[in-house]
Residue, then its C-alpha position, 0 to 999 in steps of 0.5 A: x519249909x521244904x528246903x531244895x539244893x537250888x534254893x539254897x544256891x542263890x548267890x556265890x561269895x567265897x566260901x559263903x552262900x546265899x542267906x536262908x531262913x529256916x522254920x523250926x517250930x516256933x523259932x526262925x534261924x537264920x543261917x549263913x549256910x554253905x558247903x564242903x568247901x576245899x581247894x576252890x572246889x564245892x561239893x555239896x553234901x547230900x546229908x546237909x539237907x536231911x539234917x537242915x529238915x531235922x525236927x530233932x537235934x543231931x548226932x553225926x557220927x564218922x571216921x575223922x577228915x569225912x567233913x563232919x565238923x566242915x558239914x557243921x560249922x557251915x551252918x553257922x552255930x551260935x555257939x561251938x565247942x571243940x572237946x579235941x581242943x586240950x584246954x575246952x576239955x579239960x574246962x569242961x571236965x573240971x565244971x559240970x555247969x560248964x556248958x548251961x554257963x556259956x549257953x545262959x550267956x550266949x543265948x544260942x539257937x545252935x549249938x555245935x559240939x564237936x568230937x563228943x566221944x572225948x566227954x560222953x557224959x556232957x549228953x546228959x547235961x544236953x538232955x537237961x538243956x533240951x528239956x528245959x522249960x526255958x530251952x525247950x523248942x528254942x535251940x537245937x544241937x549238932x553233935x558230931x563224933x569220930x568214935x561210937x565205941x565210947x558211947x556203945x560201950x560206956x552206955x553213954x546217954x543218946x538221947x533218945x526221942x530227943x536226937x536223930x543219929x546219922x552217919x556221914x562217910x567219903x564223898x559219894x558219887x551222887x555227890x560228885x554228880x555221878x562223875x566220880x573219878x574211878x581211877x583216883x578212887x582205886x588210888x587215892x579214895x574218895x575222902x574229900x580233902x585228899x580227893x579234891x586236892x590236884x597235887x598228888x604228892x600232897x594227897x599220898x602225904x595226907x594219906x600216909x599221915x592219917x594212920x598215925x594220926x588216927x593211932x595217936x589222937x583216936x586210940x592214943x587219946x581215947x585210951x581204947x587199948x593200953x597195947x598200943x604197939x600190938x595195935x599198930x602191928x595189928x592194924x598193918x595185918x589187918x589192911x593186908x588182908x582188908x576184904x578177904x575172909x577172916x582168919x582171926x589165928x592169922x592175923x593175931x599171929x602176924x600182929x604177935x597178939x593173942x587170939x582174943x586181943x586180935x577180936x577186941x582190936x577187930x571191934x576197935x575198927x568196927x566201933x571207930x568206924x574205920x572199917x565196915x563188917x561184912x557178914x555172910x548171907x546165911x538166908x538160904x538152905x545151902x552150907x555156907x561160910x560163917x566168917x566175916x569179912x572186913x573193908x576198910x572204910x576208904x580206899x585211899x586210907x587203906x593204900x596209905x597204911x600199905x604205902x602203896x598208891x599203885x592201881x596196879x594190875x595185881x590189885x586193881x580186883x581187890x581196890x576196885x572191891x573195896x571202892x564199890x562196897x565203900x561207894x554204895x555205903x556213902x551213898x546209902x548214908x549221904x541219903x539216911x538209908x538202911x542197908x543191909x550188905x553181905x557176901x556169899x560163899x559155899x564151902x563149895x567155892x561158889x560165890x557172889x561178891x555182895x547182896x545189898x539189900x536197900x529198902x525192899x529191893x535186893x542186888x546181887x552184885x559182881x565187880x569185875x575189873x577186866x572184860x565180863x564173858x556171858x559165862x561169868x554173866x550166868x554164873x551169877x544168875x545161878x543164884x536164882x537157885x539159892x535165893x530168888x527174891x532178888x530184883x537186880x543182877x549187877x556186874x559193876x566193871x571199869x569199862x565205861x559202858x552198860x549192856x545187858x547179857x544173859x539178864x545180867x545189867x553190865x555197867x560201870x558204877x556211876x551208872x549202877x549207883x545212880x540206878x538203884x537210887x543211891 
């Protein structure tokens, strides 16, 4: 059944929306299906569809408060597991048979587990369910989890050919109707509790919270690293220097770790999804830098560990970086596209802030956060000389307005994520 956003709103009650049937092979659910509902507000997730669609069972992977488990239980899971819940996990460490025994008696078509990162070795039971006789083509799970670095690197089961992998991020500005508040975004971020919320006190509380949160329930728990106060030393430096090139003896040396323990404690990042990697774009003949950058996943989230929620002039540059790498990749997950994305610099000091590469198209962006000249606009178009097969030259600026100069597109970025397909 090919399924359609207005097909799905028919009728509004609370948080709940109208009845849908939903053909799955042989079996139809039917689902109480609604949105990420905060606040009286309702945003619909452009991922829900995809996952709606999916003749597979799902792993959705993210950092924690994107709205996985909102995105999950809207569906309306016969059956939901909880592994963040103490006593669910403890229940189902301590019996093997635990989750085949509270399926034989609820019988579910859907089935939700949630934080699976806790109990990776549970997929392997899930693999025997799916492949059951019994089960087979008759129930379907959705998996979700705020840390990949236990199933990388514990060579967890991932199902292969029986699960699809998505990832959700922040609210994108496809989401949000491409009206997405700019001004909020560079101060607060686009998480979907915290943007929709109107008390700005409460946001910057919300905020201020998660690194304790995150350091306590994601490394803490999760035993990712037994120097726990090296890490949140090292987390500090890492925000502060979030988006410029890494200098790996710096920042060790500013967290008083030691060079190798700072990489690890970089993968930690990376592995938990907290910040995205962002290699140089070596496709050229020209001597180019080699070092990695490294973007939080959320500007919001960022400003809380620096506990400073100020889009000030000194910063507006750097926050505005940061929202426009952290939107095009929302986008690209809300839609399960692939993406590629770097940055350029020569040793020379010639650079372009990104090259996204998204299907069989390549941008070469520049964000700007004041007036655009036609010199800068000419500038970028110098990369015609290093790499020609790119199809769009973007300046992306906080004036609300699009003009083109010197082949150079000038727009802002609800205009420029809408114009690409994101």
């Amino acid at each position: 059944m090919n399924l359609t956003f207005s097909s799905l709103f028919k009728k509004k009650s609370g948080l709940i929306l109208d009845l849908v049937q939903i053909s799955h092979k042989d079996a139809i659910w039917t689902l109480n299906v609604h949105f990420a509902c905060y606040y009286g507000h309702m945003i619909p997730r452009l991922l829900l569809k995809t996952i709606l669609d999916s003749p597979k069972s799902v792993l959705l992977l993210g950092p924690r408060q994107v709205g996985k488990s909102t995105l999950a239980l809207s569906l309306k899971p016969d059956l939901h597991i909880n592994l963040n819940n103490d006593k669910t996990f403890l229940d189902f460490k301590s019996n093997p048979s635990e989750l085949i025994e509270q399926i034989g008696a609820v019988k579910p078509r859907l089935v939700f587990i949630d934080e699976i990162q806790r109990h990776p070795t549970l997929l392997n039971t899930i693999q025997t369910v799916l492949d059951s006789a019994e089960q087979k083509g008759k129930i379907k799970f959705i998996i979700t989890g705020s840390s990949a670095r236990k199933l990388k690197r514990g060579n967890a089961n991932l199902l292969p050919g029986r699960i699809f992998a998505y990832e959700l991020g922040p609210l994108s500005a496809a989401e949000l109707e491409y009206k997405l508040d700019i001004a909020k975004a560079l101060e607060l971020g686009s998480l979907p509790e915290v943007y929709l919320l109107e008390n700005r006190n409460f946001a910057e509380k919300l905020l201020s919270t998660y690194s304790g949160v995150y350091l306590k329930e994601e490394i803490q728990a999760e035993a990712l690293t037994r120097n726990l106060e090296g890490f949140s030393r090292f987390i500090m430096a890492a925000a502060s220097s979030s988006g410029q090139v890494l200098d790996f003896s710096k920042i060790a040396k500013q967290a008083k770790v030691d060079r190798k323990v700072c990489s690890r404690f970089y993968e930690i990042l990376d592995d938990t999804l907290i910040a995205n990697r962002v290699e140089v774009f070596d496709k050229t003949t020209s001597e180019v830098k080699k070092r990695p950058k490294y973007y939080f996943f959320d500007v919001g989230v960022l400003n809380g560990l620096l506990n400073n929620f100020k889009a000030s002039d000194d910063r507006k540059g750097y926050l505005f970086e940061h929202v426009v790498l952290n939107q095009v990749l929302a986008s690209a997950k809300a839609r399960d596209l692939n993406i590629k994305y770097y940055y350029f610099r020569t040793r020379s000091g010639y650079e372009v802030d990104f090259i996204f590469q998204i299907k069989d198209k390549t941008y070469a962006v520049e964000v700007k956060s004041g007036n655009v000249t036609k010199a800068e606009a000419d500038n970028l178009l110098k990369f015609k000389n290093i790499y020609k097969e790119i199809h769009g030259f973007y300046i992306i600026t906080l004036e609300n307005v699009k003009r083109n100069v010197s082949d150079v597109v000038v727009c802002d970025l609800n205009t420029f994520l809408k114009e690409i397909g994101l």
